[in-house]
MMTF fields as JSON, N, C-alpha, C and O atoms, coordinates in Angstrom:
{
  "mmtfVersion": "1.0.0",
  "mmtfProducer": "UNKNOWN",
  "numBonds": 287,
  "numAtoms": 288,
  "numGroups": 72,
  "numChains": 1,
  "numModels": 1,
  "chainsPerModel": [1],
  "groupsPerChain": [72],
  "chainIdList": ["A"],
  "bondAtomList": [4, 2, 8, 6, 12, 10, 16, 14, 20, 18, 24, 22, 28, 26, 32, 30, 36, 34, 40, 38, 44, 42, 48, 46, 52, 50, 56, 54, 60, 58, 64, 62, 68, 66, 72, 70, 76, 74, 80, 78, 84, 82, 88, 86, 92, 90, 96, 94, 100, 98, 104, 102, 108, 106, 112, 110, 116, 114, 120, 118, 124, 122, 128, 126, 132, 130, 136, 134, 140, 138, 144, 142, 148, 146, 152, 150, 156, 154, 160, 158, 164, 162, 168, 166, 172, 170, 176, 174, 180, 178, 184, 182, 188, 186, 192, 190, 196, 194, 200, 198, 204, 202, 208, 206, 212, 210, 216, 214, 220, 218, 224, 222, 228, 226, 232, 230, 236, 234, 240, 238, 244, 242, 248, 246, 252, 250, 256, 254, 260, 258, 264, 262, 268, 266, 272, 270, 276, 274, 280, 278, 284, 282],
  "bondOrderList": [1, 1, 1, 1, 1, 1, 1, 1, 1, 1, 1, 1, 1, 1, 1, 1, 1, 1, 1, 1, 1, 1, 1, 1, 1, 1, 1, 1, 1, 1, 1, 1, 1, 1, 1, 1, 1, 1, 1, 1, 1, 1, 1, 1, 1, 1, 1, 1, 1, 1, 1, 1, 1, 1, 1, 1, 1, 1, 1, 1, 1, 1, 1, 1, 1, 1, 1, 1, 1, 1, 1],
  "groupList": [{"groupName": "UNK", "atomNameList": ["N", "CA", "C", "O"], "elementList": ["N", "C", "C", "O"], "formalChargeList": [0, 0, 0, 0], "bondAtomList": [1, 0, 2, 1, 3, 2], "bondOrderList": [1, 1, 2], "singleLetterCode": "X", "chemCompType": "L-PEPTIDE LINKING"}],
  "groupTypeList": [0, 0, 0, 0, 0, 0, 0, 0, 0, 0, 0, 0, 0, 0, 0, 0, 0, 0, 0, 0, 0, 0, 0, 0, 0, 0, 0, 0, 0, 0, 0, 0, 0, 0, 0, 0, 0, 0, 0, 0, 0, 0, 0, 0, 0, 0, 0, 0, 0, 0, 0, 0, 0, 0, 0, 0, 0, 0, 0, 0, 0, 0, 0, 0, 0, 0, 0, 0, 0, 0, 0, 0],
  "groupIdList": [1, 2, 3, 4, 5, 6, 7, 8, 9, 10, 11, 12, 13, 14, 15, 16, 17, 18, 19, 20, 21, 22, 23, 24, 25, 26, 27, 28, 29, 30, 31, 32, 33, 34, 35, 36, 37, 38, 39, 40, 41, 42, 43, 44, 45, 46, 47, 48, 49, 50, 51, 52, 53, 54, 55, 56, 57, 58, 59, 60, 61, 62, 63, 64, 65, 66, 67, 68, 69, 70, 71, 72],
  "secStructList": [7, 3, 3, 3, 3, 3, 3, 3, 7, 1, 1, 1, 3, 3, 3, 3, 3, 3, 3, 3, 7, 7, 7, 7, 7, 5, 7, 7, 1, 7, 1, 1, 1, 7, 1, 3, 3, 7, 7, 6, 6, 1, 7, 7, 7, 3, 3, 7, 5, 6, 6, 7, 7, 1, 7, 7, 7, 7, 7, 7, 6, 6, 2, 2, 2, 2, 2, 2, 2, 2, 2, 7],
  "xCoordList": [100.396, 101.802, 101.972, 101.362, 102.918, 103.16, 104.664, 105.628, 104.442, 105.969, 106.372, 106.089, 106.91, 107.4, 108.541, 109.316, 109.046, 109.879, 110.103, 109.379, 111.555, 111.744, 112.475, 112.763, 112.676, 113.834, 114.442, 113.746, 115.708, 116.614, 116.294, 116.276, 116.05, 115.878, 116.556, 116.501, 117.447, 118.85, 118.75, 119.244, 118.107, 117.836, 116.82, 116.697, 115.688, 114.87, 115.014, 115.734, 113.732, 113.215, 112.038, 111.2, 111.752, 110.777, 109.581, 110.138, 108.677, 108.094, 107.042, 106.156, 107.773, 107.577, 106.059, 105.375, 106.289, 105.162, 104.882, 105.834, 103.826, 103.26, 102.356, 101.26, 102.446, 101.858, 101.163, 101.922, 99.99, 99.522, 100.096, 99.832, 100.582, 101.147, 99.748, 99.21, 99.458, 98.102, 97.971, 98.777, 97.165, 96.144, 96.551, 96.553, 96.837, 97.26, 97.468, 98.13, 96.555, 96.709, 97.971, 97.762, 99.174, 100.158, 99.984, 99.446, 100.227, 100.163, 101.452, 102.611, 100.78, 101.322, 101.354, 101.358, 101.379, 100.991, 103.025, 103.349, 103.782, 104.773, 105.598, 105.981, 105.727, 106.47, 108.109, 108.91, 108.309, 110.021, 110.531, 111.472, 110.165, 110.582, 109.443, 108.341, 109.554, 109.084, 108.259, 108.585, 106.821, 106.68, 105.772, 104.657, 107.24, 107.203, 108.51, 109.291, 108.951, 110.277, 110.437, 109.807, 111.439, 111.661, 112.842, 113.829, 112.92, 114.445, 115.041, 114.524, 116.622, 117.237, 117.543, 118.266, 116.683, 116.882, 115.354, 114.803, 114.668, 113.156, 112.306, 111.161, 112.539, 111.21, 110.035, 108.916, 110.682, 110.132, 109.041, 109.142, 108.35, 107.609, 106.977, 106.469, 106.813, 106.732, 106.055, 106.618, 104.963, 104.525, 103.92, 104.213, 103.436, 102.457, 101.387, 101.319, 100.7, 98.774, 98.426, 98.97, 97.664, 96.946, 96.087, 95.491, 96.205, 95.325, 95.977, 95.15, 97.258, 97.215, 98.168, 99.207, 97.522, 98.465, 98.146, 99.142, 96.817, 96.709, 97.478, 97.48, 98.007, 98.884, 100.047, 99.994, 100.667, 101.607, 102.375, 101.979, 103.79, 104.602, 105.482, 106.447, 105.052, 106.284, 107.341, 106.889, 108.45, 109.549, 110.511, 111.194, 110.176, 110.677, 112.067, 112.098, 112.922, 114.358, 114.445, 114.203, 114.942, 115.787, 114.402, 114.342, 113.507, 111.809, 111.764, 111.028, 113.036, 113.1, 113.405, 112.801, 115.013, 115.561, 114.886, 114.955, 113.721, 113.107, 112.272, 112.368, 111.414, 110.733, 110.694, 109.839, 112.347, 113.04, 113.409, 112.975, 114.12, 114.45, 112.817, 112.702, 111.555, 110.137, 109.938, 109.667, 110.124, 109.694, 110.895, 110.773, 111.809, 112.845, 112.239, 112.939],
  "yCoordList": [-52.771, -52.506, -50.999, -50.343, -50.423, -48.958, -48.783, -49.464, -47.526, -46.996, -45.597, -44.443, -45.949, -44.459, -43.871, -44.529, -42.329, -41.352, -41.767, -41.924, -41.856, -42.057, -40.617, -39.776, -40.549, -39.665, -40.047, -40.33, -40.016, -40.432, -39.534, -38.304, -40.267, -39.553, -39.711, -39.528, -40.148, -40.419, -41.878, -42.787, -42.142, -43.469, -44.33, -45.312, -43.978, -44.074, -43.361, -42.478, -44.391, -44.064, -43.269, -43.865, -42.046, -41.503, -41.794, -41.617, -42.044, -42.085, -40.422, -39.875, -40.076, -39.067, -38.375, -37.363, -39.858, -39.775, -41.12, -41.863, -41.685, -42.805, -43.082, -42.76, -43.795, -43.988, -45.053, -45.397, -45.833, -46.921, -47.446, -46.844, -48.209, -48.855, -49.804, -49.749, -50.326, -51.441, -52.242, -51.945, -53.271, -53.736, -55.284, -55.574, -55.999, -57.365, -58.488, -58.198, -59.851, -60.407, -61.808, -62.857, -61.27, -62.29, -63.363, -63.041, -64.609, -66.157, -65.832, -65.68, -65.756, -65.878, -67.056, -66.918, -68.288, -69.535, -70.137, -70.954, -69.434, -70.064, -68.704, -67.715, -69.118, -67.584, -67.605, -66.702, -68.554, -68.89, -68.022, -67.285, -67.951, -66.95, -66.203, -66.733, -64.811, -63.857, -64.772, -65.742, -63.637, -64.081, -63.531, -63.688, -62.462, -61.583, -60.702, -60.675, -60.046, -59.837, -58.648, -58.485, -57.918, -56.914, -56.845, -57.312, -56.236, -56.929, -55.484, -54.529, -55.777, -54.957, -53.689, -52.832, -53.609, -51.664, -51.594, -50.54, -52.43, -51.683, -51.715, -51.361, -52.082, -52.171, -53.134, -53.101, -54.0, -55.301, -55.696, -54.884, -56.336, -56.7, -58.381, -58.624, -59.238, -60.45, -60.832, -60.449, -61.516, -61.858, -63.415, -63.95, -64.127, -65.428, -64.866, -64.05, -65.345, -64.851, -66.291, -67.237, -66.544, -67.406, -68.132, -67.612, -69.803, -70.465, -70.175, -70.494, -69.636, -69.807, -70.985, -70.995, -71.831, -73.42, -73.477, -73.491, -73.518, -73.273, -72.187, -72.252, -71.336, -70.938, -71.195, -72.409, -70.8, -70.992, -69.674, -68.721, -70.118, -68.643, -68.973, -69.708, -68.165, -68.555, -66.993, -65.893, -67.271, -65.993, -66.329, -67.224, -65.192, -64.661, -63.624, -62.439, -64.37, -63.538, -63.541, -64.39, -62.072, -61.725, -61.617, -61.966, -61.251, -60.976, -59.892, -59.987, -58.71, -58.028, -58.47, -58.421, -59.024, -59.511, -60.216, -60.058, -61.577, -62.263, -61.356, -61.364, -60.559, -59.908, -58.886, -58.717, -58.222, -57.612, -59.02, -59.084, -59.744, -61.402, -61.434, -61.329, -61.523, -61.513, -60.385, -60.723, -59.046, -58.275, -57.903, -56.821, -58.604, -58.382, -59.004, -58.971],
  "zCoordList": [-25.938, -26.087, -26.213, -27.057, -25.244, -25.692, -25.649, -25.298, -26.178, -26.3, -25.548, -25.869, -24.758, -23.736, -23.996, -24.69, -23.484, -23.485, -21.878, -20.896, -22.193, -19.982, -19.685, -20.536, -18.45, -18.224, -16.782, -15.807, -16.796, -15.618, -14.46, -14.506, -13.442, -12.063, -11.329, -10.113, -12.089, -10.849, -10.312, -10.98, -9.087, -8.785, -8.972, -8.24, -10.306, -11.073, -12.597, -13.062, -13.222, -14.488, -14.192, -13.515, -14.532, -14.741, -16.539, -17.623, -16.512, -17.62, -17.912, -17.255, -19.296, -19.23, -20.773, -20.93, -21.597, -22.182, -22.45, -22.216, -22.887, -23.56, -24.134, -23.675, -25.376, -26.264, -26.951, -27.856, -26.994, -27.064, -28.933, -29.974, -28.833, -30.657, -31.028, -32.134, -30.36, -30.623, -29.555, -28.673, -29.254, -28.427, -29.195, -30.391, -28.158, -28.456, -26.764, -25.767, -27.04, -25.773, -26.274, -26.884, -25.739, -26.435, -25.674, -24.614, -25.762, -25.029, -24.204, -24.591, -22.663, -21.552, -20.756, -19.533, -21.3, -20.92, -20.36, -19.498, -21.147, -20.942, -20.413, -21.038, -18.811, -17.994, -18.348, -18.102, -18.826, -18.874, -20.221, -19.928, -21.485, -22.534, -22.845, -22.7, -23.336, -23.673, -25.135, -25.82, -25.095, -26.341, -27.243, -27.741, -27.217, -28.241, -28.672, -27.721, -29.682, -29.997, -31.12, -32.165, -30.573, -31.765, -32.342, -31.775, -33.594, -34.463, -34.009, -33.43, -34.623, -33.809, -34.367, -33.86, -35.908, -36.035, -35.63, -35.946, -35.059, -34.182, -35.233, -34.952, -36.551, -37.779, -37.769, -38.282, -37.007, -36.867, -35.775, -34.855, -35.598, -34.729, -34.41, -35.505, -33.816, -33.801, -32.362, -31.336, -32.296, -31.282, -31.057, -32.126, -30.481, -30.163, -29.525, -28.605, -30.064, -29.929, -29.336, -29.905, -28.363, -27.716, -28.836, -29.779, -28.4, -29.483, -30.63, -31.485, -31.383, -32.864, -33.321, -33.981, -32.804, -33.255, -34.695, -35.418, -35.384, -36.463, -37.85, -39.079, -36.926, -37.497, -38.959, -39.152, -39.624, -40.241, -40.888, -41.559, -40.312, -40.29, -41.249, -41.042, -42.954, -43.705, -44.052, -44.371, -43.91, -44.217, -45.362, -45.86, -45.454, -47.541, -47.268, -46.937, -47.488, -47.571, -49.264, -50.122, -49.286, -50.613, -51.321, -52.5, -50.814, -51.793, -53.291, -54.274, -52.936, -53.396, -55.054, -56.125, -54.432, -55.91, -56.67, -57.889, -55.832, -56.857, -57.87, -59.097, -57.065, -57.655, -59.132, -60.001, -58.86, -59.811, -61.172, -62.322, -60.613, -61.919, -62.144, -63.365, -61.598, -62.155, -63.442, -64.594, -63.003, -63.823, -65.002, -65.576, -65.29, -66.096, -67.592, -68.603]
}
């Protein structure tokens, strides 16, 4: 996965630098949706890795506050 600087060429994208973020073979088994995803201020990152049926994806909203009601 990288991340490039483009620049407009008028009737093209020119790529003008790039930069490797990490090395990842995402499960390309299914051509119909992407699969992989970034949230939309770009902090985020999310992908499917081949074979990880074993897997389990749990998400923690509001982690903060519990944590603060913990240490009170």
């Amino acid at each position: 996965m990288y991340a490039a600087d483009v620049q407009d060429g008028g009737s093209s994208l020119n790529v003008v630098k790039r930069d490797s973020l990490f090395s990842a073979a995402f499960d390309n088994s299914n051509n119909i949706h992407q699969q992989y995803d970034l949230s939309p201020d770009g902090k985020n990152f999310v992908g499917i890795l081949p074979n990880a049926a074993d897997i389990k994806l749990r998400v923690v909203t509001n982690w903060l506050s519990e944590v603060r009601q913990k240490l009170k």
